[in-house]
C-alpha positions as CSV (number, residue, x, y, z in Angstrom):
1,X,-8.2,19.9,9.9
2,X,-9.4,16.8,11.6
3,X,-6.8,15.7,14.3
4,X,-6.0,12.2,13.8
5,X,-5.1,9.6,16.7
6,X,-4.0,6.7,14.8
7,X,-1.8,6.7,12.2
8,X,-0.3,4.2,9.6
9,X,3.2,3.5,9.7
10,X,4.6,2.6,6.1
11,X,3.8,1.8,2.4
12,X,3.9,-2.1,2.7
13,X,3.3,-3.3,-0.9
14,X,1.8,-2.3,-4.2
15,X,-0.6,-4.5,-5.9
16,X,-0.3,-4.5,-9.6
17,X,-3.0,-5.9,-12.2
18,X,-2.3,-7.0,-15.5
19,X,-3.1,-9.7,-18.0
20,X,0.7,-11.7,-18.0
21,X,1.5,-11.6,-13.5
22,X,4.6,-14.1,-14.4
23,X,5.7,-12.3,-17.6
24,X,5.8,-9.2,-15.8
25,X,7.5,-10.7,-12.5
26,X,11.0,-11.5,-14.8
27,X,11.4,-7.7,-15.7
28,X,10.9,-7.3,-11.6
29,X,13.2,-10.0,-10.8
30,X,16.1,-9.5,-13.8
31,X,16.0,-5.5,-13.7
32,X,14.9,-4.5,-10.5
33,X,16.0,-7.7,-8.5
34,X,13.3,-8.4,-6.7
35,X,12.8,-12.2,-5.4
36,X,10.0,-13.9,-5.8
37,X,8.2,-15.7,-2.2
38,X,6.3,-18.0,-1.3
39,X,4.4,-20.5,-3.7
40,X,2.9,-19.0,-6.7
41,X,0.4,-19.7,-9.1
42,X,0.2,-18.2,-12.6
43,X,-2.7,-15.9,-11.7
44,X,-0.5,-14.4,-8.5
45,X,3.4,-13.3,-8.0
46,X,4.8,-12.1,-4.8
47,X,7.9,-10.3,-5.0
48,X,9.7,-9.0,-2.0
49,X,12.8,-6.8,-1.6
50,X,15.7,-6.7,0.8
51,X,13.8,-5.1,3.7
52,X,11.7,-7.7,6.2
53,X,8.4,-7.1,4.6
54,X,6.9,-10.5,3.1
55,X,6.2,-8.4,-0.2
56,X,6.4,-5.4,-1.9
57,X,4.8,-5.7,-5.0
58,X,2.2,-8.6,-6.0
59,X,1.3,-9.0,-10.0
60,X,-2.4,-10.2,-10.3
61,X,-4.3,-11.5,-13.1
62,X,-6.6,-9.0,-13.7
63,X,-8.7,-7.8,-17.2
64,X,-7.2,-4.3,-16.5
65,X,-4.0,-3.1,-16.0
66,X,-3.4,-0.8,-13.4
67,X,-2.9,-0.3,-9.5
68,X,-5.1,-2.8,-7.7
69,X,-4.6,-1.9,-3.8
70,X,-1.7,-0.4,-2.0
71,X,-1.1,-2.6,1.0
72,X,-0.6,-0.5,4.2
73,X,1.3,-1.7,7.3
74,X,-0.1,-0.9,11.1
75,X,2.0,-1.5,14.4
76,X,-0.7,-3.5,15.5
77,X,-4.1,-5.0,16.3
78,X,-5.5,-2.0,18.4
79,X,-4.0,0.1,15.7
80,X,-5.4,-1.8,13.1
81,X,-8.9,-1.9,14.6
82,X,-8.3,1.9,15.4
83,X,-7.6,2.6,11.8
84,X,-11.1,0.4,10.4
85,X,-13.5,3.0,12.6
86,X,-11.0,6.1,11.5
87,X,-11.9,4.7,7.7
88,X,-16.0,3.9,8.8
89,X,-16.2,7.6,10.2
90,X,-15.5,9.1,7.0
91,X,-18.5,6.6,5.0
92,X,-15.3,5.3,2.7
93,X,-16.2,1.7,1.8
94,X,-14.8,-1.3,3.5
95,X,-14.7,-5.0,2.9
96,X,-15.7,-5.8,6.3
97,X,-14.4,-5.7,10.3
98,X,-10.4,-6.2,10.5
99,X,-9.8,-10.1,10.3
100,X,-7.3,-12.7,9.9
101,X,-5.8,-13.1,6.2
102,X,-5.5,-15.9,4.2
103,X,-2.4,-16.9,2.5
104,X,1.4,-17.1,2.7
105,X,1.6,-13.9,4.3
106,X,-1.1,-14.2,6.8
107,X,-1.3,-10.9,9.0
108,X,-4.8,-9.1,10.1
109,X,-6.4,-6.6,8.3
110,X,-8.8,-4.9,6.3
111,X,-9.1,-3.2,2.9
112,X,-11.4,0.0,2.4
113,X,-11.6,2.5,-0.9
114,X,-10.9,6.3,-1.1
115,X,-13.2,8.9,-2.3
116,X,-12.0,7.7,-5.8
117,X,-12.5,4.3,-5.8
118,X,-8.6,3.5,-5.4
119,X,-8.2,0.3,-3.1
120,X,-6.1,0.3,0.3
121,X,-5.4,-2.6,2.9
122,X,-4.2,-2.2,6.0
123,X,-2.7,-5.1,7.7
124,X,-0.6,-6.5,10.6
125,X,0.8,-9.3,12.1
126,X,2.5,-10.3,8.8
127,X,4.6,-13.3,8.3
128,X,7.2,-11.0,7.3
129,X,11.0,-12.5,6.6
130,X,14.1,-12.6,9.5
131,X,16.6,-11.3,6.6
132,X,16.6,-7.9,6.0
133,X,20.1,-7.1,5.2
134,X,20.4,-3.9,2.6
135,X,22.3,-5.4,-0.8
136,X,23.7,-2.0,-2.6
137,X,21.8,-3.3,-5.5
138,X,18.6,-4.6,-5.1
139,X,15.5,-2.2,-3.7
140,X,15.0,-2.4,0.6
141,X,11.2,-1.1,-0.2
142,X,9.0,0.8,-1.8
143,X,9.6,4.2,-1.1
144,X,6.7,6.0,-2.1
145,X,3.3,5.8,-4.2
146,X,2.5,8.9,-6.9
147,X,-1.7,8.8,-7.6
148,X,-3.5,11.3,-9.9
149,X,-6.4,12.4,-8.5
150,X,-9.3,13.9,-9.9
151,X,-10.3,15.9,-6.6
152,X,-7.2,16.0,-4.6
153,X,-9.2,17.6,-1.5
154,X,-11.7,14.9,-1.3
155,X,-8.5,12.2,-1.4
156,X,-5.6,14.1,0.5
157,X,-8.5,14.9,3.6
158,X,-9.9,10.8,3.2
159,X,-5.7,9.4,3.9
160,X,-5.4,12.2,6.6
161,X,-8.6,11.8,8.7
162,X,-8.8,8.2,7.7
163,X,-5.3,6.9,7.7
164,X,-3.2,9.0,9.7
165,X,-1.4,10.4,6.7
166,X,0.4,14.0,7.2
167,X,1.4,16.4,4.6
168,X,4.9,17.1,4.3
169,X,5.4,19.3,1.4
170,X,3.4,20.7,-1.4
171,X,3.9,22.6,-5.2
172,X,1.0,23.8,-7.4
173,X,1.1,19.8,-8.9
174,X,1.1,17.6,-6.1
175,X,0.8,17.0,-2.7
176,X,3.5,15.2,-0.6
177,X,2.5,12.8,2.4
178,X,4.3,11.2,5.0
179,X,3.5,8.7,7.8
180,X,6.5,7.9,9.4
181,X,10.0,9.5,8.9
182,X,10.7,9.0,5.3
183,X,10.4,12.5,3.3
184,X,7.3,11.0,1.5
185,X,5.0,7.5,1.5
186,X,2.4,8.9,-1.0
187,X,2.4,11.9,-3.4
188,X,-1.2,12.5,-4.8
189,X,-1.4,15.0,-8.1
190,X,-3.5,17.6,-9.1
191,X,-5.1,15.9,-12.2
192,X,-8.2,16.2,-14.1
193,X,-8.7,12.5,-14.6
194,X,-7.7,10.0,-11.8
């Protein structure tokens, strides 16, 4: 196994695709009791929880539905940058050199794919929010990310090597990953079809 120097250090956000982002966003904000941030269009909903992060789950307009990108934080630049040639060593795609970001929540970053075509950004420098205070019932974060994977080698070794990602546990169905101190950020099946 490939010793990895950086790592990063939480599951920021996950963003979901689907045909009806504002539809969607009142099961989010009635049922799970998320709050909505920042301006909005109709094509883009950011909803955050109680937890500083800017967002942990943006609904997109999109002609599929289905995870578009699992947003990644980093401690830092360095890190950040540290992370991009981490991802270019293993040939993953990238959308270019870590950069400033556009938008509400601002931050620096860049997004790359797995072996298996799932997207990934990792960012920092967020405009994240000053209240963070836990309420007993509304969600602080999200907690972890389950993925099928067709060819759970190729992925589990591309979020190790690439993104600093550790395994923590493991059972004849999935694989369990951490990257901070929380039990699990990602769990990544044994499927035949991603």
């Amino acid at each position: 196994a490939a010793m990895t120097k950086h790592s990063v250090r939480a599951v920021r956000a996950v963003e979901l695709g689907g045909g009806a982002p504002t539809r969607a966003a009142r099961f989010f904000t009635e049922v799970w009791r998320l709050t909505p941030v920042a301006a909005t269009s109709g094509d883009t909903v950011d909803l955050r929880g109680t937890a500083a992060f800017h967002h942990i789950l943006r609904l997109r307009r999109a002609p599929q539905t289905g995870v578009i990108r699992i947003v990644l934080d980093a401690a830092d630049r360095a890190t950040t940058e540290a992370l991009y040639a981490q991802v270019r060593s293993t040939g993953a795609p990238v959308d270019g050199a870590p950069r400033a970001l556009l938008g509400a929540a601002g931050g620096y970053g860049f997004g790359c794919q797995d072996p298996e075509g799932r997207g990934y950004a990792v960012l920092c420098d967020v405009r994240d929010h000053a209240d963070s205070a836990d309420a007993p019932d509304r969600p602080r974060k999200i907690s972890h990310v389950n993925l099928n994977c067709a060819d759970n080698e190729a992925s589990f070794v591309f979020l190790r090597d690439a993104l600093g990602f550790r395994l923590a546990d493991e059972t004849k169905q999935h694989r369990f990953l951490n990257c901070n101190t929380d039990h699990l950020s990602l769990v990544i099946g044994f499927n035949d079809a991603a």
